[in-house]
KOLLOKOL-264132 format. One line per 8 residues: their letters; for each residue x, y, z of C-alpha. Coordinates in nm, 2 decimals. Layout:
N
a = X,Y,Z ~ ...
***
This chain:
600
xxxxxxxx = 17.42,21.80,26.26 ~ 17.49,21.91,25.90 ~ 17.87,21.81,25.92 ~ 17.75,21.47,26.05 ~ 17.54,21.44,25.79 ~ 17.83,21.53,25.51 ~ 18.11,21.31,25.68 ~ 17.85,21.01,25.67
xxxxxxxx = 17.80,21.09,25.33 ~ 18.19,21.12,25.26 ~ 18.27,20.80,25.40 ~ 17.93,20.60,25.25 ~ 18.08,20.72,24.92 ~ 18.45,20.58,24.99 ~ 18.26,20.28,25.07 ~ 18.14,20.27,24.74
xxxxxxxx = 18.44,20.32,24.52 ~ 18.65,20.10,24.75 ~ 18.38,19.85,24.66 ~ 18.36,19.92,24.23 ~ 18.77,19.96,24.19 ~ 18.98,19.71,24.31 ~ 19.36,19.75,24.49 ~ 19.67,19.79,24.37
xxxxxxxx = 19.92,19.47,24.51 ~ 20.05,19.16,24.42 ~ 19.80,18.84,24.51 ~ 20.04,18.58,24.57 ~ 20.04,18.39,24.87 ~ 20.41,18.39,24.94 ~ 20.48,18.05,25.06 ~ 20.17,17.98,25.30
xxxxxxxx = 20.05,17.70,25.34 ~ 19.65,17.75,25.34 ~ 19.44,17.56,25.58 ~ 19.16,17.34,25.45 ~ 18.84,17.53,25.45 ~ 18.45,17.55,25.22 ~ 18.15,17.71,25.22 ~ 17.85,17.71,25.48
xxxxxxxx = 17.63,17.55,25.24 ~ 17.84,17.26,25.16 ~ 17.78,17.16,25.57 ~ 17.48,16.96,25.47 ~ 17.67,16.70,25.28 ~ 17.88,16.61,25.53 ~ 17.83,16.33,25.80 ~ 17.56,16.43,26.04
xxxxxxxx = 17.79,16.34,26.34 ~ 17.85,16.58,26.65 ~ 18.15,16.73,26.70 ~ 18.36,16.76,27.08 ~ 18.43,17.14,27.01 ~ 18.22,17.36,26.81 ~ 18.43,17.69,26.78 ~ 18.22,17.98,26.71
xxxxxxxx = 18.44,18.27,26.56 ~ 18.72,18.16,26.32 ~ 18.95,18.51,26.44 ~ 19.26,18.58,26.62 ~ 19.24,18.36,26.91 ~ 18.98,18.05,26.77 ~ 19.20,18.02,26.51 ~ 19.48,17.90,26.73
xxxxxxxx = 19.25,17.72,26.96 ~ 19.07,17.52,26.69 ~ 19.40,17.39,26.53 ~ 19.58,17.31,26.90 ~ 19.25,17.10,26.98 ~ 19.24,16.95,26.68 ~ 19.58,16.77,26.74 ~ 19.34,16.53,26.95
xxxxxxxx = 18.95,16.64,26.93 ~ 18.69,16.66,26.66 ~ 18.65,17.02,26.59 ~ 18.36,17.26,26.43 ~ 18.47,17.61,26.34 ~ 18.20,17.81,26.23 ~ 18.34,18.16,26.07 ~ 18.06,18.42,25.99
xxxxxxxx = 18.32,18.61,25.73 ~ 18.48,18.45,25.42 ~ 18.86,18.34,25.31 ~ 19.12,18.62,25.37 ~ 19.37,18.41,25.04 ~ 19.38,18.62,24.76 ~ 19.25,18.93,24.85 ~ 19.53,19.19,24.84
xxxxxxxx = 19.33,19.41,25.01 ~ 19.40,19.20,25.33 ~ 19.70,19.07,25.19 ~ 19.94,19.39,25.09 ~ 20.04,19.62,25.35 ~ 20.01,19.93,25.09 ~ 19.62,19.87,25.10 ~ 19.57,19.87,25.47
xxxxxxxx = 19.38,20.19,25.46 ~ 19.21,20.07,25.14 ~ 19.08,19.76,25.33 ~ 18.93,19.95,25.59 ~ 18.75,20.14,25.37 ~ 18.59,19.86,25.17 ~ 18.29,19.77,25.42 ~ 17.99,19.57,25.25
xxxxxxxx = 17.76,19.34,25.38 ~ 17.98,19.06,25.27 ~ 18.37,19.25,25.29 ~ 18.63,19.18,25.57 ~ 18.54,19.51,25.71 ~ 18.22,19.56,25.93 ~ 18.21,19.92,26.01 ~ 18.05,20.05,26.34
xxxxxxxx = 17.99,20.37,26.53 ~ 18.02,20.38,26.89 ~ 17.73,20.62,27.10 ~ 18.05,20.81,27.19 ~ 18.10,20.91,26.85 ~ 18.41,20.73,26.76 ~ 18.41,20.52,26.44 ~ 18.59,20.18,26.49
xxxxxxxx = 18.52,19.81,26.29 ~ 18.52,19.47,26.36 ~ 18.69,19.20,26.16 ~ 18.41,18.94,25.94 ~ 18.70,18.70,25.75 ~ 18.89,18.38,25.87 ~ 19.16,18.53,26.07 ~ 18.93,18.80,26.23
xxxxxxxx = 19.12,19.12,26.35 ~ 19.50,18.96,26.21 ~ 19.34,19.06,25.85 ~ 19.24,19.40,25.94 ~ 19.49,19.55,26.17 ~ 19.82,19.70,26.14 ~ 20.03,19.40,26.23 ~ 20.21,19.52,26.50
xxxxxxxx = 20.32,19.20,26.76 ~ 20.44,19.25,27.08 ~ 20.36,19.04,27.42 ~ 20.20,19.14,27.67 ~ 20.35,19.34,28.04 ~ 20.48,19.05,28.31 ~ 20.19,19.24,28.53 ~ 19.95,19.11,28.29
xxxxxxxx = 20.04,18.73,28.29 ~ 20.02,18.71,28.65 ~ 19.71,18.90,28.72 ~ 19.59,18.63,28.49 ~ 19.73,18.36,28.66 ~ 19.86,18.19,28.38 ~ 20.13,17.92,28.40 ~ 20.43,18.16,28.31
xxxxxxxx = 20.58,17.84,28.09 ~ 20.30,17.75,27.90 ~ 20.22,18.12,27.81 ~ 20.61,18.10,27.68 ~ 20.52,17.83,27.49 ~ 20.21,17.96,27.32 ~ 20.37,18.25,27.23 ~ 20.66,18.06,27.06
xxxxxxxx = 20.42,17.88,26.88 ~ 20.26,18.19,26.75 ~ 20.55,18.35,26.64 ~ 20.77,18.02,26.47 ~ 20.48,18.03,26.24 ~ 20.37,18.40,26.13 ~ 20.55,18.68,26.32 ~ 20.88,18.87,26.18
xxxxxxxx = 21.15,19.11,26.24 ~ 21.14,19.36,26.00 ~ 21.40,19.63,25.89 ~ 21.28,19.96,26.00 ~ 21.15,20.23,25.77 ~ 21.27,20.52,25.76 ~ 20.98,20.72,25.96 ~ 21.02,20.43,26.23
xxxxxxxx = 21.36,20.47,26.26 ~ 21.35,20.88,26.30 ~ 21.06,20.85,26.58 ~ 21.28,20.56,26.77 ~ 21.57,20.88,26.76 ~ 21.26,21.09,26.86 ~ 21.15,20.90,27.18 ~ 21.51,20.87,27.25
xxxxxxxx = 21.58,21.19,27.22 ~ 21.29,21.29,27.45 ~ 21.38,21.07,27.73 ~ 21.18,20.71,27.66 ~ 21.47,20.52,27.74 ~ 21.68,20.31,27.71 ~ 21.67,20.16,27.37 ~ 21.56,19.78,27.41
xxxxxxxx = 21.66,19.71,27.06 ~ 21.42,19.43,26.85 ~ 21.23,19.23,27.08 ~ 20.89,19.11,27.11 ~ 20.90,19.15,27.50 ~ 20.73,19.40,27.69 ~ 21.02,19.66,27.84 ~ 20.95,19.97,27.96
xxxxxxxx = 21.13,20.22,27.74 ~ 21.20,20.25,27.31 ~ 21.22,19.90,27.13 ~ 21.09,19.73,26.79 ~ 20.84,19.49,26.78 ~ 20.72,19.17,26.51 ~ 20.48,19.26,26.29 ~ 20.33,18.98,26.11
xxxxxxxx = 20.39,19.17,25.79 ~ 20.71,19.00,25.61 ~ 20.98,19.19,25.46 ~ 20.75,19.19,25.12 ~ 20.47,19.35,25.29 ~ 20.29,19.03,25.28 ~ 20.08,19.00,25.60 ~ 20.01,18.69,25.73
xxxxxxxx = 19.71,18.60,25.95 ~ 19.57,18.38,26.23 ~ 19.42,18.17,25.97 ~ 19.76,18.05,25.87 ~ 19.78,17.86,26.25 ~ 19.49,17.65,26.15 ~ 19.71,17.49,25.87 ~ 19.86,17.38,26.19
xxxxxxxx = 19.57,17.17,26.31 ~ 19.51,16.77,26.26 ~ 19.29,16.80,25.89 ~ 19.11,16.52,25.98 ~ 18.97,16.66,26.29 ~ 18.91,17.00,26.16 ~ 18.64,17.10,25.98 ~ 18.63,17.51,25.88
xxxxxxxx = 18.34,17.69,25.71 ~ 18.32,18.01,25.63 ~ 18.00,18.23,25.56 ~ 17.88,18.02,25.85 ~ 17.66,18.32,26.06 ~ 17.60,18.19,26.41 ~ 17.23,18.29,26.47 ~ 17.25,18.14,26.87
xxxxxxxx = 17.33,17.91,27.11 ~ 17.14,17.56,27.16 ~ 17.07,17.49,27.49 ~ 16.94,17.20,27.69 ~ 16.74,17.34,27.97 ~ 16.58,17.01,28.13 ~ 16.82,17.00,28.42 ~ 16.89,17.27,28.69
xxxxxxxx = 17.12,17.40,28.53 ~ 17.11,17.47,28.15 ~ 17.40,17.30,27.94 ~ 17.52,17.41,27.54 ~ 17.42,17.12,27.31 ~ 17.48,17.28,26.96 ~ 17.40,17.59,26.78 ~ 17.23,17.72,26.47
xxxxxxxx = 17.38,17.86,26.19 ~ 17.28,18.05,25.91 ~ 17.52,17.97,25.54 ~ 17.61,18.22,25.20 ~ 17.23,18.10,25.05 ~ 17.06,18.21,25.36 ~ 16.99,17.85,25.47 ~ 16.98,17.72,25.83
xxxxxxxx = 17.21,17.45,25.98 ~ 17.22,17.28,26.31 ~ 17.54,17.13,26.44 ~ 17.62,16.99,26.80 ~ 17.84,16.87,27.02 ~ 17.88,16.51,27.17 ~ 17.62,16.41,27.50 ~ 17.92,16.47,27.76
xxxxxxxx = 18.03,16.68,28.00 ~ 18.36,16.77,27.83 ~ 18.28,16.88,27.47 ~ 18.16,17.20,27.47 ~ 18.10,17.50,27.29 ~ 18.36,17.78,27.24 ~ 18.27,18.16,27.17 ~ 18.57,18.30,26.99
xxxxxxxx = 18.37,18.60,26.83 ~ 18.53,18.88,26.98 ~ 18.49,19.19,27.26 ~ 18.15,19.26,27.04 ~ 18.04,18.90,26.82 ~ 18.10,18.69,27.20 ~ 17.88,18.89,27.43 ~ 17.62,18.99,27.16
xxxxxxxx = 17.60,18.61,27.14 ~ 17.53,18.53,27.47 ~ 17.26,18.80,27.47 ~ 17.10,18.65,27.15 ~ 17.09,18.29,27.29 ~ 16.92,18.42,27.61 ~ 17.22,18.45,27.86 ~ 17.23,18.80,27.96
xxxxxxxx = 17.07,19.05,28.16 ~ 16.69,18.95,28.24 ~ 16.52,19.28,28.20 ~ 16.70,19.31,27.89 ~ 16.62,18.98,27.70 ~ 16.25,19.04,27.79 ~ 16.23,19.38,27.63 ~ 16.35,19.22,27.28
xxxxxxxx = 16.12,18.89,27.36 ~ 16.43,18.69,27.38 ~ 16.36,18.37,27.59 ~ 16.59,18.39,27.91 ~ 16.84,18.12,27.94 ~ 17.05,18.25,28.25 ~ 16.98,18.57,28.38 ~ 17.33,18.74,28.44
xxxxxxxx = 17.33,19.14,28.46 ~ 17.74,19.13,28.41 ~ 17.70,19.06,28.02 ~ 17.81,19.34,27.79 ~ 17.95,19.53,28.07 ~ 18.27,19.67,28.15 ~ 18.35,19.75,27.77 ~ 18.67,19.91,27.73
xxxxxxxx = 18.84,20.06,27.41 ~ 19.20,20.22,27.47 ~ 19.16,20.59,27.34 ~ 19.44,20.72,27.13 ~ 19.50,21.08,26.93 ~ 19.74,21.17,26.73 ~ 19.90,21.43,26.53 ~ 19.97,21.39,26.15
xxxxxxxx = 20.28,21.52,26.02 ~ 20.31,21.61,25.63 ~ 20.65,21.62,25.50 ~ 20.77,21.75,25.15 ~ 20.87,21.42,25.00 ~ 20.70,21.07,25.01 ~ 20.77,20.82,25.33 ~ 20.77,20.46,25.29
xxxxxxxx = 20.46,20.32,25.38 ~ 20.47,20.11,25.73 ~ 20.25,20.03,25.97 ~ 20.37,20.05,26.33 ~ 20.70,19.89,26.41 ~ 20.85,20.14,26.69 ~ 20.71,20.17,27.00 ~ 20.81,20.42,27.31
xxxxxxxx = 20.67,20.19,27.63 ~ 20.66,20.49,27.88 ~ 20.58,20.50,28.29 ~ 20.32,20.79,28.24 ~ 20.01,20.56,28.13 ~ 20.06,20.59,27.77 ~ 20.22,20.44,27.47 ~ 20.35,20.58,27.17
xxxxxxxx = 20.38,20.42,26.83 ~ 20.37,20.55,26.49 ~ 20.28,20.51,26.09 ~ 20.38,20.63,25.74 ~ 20.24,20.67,25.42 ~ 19.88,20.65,25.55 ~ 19.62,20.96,25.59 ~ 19.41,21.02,25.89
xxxxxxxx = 19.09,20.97,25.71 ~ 18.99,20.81,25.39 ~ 19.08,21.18,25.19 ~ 19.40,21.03,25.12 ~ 19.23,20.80,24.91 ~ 19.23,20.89,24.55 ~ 19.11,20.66,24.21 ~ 19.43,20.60,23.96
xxxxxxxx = 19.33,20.53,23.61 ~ 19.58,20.34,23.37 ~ 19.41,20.31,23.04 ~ 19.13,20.08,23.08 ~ 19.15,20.00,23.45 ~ 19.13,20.20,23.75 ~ 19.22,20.14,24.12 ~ 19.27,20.30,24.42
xxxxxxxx = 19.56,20.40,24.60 ~ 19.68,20.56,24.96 ~ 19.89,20.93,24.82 ~ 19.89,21.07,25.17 ~ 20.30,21.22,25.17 ~ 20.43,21.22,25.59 ~ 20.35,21.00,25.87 ~ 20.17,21.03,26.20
xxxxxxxx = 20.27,20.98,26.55 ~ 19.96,20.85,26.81 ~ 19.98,20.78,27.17 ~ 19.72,20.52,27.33 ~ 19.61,20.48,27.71 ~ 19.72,20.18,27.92 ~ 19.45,20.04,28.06 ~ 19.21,20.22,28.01
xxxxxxxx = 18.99,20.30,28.37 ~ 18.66,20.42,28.15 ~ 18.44,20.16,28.14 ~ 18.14,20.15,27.94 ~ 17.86,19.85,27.76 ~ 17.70,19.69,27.51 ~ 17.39,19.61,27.48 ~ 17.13,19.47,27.12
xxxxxxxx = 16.95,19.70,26.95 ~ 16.77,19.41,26.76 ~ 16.78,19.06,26.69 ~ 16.95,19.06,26.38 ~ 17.29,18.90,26.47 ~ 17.44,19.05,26.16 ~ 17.36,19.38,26.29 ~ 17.60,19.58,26.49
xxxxxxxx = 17.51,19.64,26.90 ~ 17.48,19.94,27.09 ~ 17.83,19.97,27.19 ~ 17.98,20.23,27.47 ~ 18.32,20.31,27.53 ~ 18.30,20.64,27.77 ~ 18.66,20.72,27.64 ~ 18.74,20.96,27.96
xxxxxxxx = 18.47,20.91,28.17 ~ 18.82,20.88,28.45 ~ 19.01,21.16,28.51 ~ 19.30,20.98,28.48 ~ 19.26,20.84,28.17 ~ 19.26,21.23,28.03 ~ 19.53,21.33,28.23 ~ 19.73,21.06,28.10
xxxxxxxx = 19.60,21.17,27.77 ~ 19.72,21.54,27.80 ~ 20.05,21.42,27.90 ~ 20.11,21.16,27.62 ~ 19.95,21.40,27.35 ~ 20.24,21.68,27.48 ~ 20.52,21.43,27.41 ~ 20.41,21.39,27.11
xxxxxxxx = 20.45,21.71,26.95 ~ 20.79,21.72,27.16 ~ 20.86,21.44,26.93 ~ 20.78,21.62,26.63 ~ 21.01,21.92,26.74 ~ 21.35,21.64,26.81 ~ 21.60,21.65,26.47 ~ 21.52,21.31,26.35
xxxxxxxx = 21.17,21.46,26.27 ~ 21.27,21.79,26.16 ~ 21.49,21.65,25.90 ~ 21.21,21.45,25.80 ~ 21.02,21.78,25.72 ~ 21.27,21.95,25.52 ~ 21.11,22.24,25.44 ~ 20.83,22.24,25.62
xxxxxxxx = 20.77,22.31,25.99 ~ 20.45,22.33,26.20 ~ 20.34,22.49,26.53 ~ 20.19,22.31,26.75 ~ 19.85,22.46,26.71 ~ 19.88,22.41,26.32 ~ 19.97,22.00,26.40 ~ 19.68,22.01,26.69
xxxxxxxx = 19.44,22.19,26.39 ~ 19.50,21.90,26.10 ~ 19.35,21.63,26.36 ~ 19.12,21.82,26.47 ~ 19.00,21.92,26.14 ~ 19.04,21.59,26.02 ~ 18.71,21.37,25.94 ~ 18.81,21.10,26.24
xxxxxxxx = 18.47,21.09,26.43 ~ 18.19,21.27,26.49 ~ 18.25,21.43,26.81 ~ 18.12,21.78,26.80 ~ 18.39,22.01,26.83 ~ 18.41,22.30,27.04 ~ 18.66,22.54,26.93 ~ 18.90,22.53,27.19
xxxxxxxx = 19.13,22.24,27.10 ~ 19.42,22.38,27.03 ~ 19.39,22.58,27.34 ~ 19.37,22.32,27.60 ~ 19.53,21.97,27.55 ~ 19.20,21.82,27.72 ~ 18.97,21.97,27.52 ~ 19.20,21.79,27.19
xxxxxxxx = 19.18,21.50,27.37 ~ 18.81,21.47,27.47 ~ 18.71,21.57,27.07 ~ 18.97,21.39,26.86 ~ 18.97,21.08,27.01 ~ 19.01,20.76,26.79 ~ 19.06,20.40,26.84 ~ 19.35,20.18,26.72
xxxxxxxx = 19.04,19.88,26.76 ~ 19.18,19.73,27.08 ~ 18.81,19.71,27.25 ~ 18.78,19.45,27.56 ~ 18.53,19.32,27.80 ~ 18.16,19.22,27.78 ~ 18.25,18.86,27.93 ~ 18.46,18.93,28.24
xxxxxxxx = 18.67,18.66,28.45 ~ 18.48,18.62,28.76 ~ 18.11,18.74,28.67 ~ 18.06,18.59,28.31 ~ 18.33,18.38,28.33 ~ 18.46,18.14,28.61 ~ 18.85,18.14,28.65 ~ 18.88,17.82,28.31
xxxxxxxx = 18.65,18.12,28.10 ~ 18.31,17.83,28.13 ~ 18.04,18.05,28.15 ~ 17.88,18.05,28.49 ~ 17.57,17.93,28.52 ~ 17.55,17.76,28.20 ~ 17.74,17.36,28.09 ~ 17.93,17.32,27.84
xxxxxxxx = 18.01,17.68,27.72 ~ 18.32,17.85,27.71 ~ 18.49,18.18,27.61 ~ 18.82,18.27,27.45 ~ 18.94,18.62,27.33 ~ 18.93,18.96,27.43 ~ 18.58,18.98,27.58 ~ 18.78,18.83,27.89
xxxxxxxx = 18.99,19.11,27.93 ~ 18.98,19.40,28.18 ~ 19.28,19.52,28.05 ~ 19.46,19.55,27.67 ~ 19.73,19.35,27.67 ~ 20.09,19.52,27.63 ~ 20.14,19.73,27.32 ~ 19.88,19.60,27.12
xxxxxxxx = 19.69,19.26,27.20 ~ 19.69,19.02,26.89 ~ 20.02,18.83,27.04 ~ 19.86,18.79,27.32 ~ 19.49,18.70,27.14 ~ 19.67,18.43,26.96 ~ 19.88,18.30,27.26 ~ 19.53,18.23,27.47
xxxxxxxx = 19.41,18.04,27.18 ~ 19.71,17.81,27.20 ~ 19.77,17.82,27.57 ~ 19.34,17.77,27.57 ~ 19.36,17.46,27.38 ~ 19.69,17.28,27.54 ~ 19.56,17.31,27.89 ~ 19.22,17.20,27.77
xxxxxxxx = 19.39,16.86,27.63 ~ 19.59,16.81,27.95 ~ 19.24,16.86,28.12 ~ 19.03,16.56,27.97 ~ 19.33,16.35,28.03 ~ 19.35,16.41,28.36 ~ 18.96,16.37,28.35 ~ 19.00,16.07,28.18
xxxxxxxx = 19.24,15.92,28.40 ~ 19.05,16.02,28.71 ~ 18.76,15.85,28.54 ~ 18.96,15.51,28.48 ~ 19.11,15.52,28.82 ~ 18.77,15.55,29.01 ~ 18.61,15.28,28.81 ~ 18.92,15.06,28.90
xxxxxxxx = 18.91,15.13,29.24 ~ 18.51,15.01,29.25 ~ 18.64,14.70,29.10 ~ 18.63,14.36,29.35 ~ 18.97,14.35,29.55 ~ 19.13,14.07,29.45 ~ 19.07,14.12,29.07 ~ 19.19,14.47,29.13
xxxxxxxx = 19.50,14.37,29.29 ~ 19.53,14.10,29.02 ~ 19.51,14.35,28.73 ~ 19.64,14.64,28.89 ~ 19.92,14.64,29.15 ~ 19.82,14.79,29.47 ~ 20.12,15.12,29.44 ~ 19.99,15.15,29.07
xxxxxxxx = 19.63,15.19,29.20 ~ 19.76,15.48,29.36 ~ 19.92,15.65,29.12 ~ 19.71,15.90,28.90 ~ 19.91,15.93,28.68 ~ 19.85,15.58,28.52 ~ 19.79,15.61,28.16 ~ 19.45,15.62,28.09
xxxxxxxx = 19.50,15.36,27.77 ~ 19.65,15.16,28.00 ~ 19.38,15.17,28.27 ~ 19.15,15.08,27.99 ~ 19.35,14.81,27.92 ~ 19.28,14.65,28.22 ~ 18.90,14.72,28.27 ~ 18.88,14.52,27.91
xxxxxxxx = 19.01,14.24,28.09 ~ 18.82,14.26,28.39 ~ 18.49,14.30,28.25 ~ 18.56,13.95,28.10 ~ 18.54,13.81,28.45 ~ 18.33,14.06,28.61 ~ 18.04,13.80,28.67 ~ 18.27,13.64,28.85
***
């Protein structure tokens, strides 16, 4: 309990000083174009009209999805975090760990610590997670697309989309280049080269950091979107869900939001059964949602005197997060910093990717004074090498601990709970330091060299979590596994296809509401799931679009058809009448004219 205490207290204290001394990096935008966004308290000046889409979570995928449907609809997006431009934090790939570190009420970073132990975060900017992560892109496994049972083309598409705008092939660092030689060397074969498909064996992925070390975000795609269709705020904190609940069924009308001043907003969507509301808030913000607007497990609701809505037992459950460990390898000279751009895509149930120039923990982390001004800056000197679990097959919840929306759920992961998982662990982790033994990496070390016991000791000694340790760690690859687990913040589930969700993500149960992002997911996606995140944003909104107009045609051609004969067969030829594929403007054309005769 007393090292618990201490480690909180180390990593409250980084928290400070990430917070008094600002980054090192340059600030410049590069050339992006940034989207059109204000503050939450500026939405009471504008026109009190409703909207067709309200999209709650301005992240990885409602990014994407709010700018595709804006190309035709009215849309709301309502971001809980503030502007990712100009903040070199999010901006520079040097301060990655630096950004995680800076978590404030009000910072990019929302730090939280799952029951297992395991400290992870959750992205509160415009971009979501595409600001926080370590801007690795790669699509997801063929497997995964057609378990989906997405159209194969369209998911092409959207992922074309995605990557024309902010995804990039970068040269390889150094470290990158000596582990690609290392999973070569150790059988992950063949060599795929750079590609952002998913192939089993050694490759290089996109990253969505440029060849400056510029990252660019989600929020970039919105710059994509119709401006005078899209209205973004940010600081806008979605408190819940409006609902109407006269009917049999309860429908989504609006929600409530809270702005930057602490005052309350209402916004809603137009009286018809195709605008809706979309929850874009993430594996945690999305289901924690539904709970807090009363759709969620009965017993549950009751017990925090929420009012229920739709009693659904299914919410918050089957919450995944991929463990990973790693070992950290210190070499004599500095390495380039990168973030991962190699990855070994094995047939054992694991991954393997890598980074450089970055520490384990936040003890890397030091304060650099230059007359006047200080700042802080990453010093760590090697690199580190981390497999992750496919899948994974532990399953665990979520559930509120409060009402508070800013406050972080009860979150369990169960990292392990299946055997296999850990047996896929143990095997990854042992490649791994055969890895670390192949040439590329001992040339790498110069000087140095390391056991494996030493390697299996720096990680386990290592401030990652606060899994009690139990001594035997480097004796059994299990045990390492089991106490110096982390997360590379790929968490899923809490809003699964098929219990929350209906196979077009409407919530079951409940009008008018929809979901879109990882909370869908039984799965992580290939390597690492923001290319696929942003593709079902895009892919979300064009088959959405194609929907009302095949609604709206419908519509037209069953009023038509109700029409007296021989006006119908006067406006509308008999083999046209058949055809739903009329254009709707067209249709409409038509019933203008007829309805000046109707009396007729």
């Amino acid at each position: 309990m007393a090292r618990q205490k201490d480690d909180l207290f180390f990593f409250l204290f980084i928290f400070i000083l990430a917070s008094l001394y600002p980054s090192h990096g340059n600030f410049s935008q590069a050339n992006n174009k940034q989207p059109n966004f204000r503050n939450a308290s500026s939405f009471s000046s504008m026109p009190n009209l409703p909207y067709d889409y309200i999209v709650v979570g301005g992240g990885t995928a409602g990014c994407p999805l709010a700018a595709t449907l804006s190309e035709k609809f009215r849309v709301l997006v309502l971001e809980r975090g503030g502007s990712p431009y100009g903040n070199a934090n999010i901006s520079r790939l040097e301060n990655f760990n630096i950004n995680l570190a800076h978590s404030t009420p009000t910072s990019p970073v929302q730090r939280f610590l799952s029951t297992d132990g395991v400290f992870n975060h959750r992205a509160r900017v415009l971009g979501g997670n595409t600001c926080i992560n370590g801007g690795f892109y790669s699509r997801a496994q063929p497997s995964f697309v057609r378990n989906a049972g997405w159209d194969e083309v369209l998911v092409n598409e959207s992922y074309k989309w995605v990557e024309d705008k902010i995804v990039f092939l970068k040269a390889a660092a150094p470290w990158q280049s000596a582990v690609k030689d290392g999973l070569l060397e150790v059988g992950v074969t063949p060599f795929n080269g750079y590609t952002y498909q998913h192939i089993n064996g050694t490759k290089f992925g996109g990253s969505i950091f440029d060849n400056n070390g510029f990252r660019h975000t989600a929020a970039d795609l919105l710059a994509a979107g119709n401006p005078r269709n899209l209205h973004v705020f940010i600081y806008a904190t979605v408190q819940k869900i409006v609902f109407d609940t006269k009917d049999t069924n309860p429908k989504a009308i609006g929600v409530i939001f809270i702005d930057e001043n602490g005052n309350q907003h209402e916004a809603s969507i137009k009286a018809n059964e195709r605008s809706e509301v979309l929850l874009t808030s993430g594996a945690i913000g999305t289901p924690q949602l539904l709970l807090l607007s009363g759709v969620g497990p009965e017993e549950d609701l009751q017990k925090m005197n929420i009012t229920v809505i739709l009693n659904n037992e299914h919410v918050g459950k089957e919450m995944a997060d991929n463990p990973s460990n790693n070992i950290q390898i210190p070499t004599p000279e500095p390495q380039k910093q990168s973030q991962p751009q190699v990855v070994g895509i094995t047939t054992k149930g694991f991954y393997v990717e890598s980074t450089s120039g970055f520490g384990q923990n936040n003890d890397s982390i030091i304060i650099v004074k230059d007359g006047n001004m200080s700042e802080l800056k990453e010093v760590f000197r090697g690199g580190s090498i981390f497999e992750k679990i496919i899948g994974p097959l532990s399953k665990g919840n979520l559930s509120l601990i409060n009402t508070n929306v800013t406050s972080n759920p009860a979150v369990t992961f169960n990292y392990f709970a299946e055997p296999e998982d850990l047996r896929r662990c143990v095997t990854g982790v042992s490649l791994l330091l055969k890895i670390a033994k192949t040439r590329p990496m001992i040339e790498l070390m110069g000087n140095l060299s390391y056991t494996d016991e030493m390697l299996l000791n720096m990680s386990v000694n290592a401030k990652i979590n606060l899994i009690p340790k139990s001594g035997n760690e480097t004796k059994s690859l299990a045990e390492f596994c089991k106490r110096s687990v982390t997360t590379l913040w790929h968490y899923h589930g809490g809003c699964i296809v098929g219990k929350v969700v209906d196979k077009d993500y409407k919530v079951i149960g409940v009008g008018n509401l929809r979901v879109g992002d990882s909370s869908l997911f039984v799965e992580s996606p290939g390597t690492n799931p923001q290319a696929t995140v942003m593709m079902l944003g895009r892919m979300m909104g064009v088959k959405m679009i194609k929907e009302r107009g095949r609604l709206a045609r419908d519509h037209h051609y069953k009023k038509l058809m109700n029409y007296k004969p021989k006006f119908r067969n006067k406006i509308f030829s008999v083999s046209n009448c058949n055809r739903l594929e009329t254009e709707s403007k067209s249709v409409s054309k038509l019933e203008m004219e007829y309805s000046s005769v109707s009396n007729i």
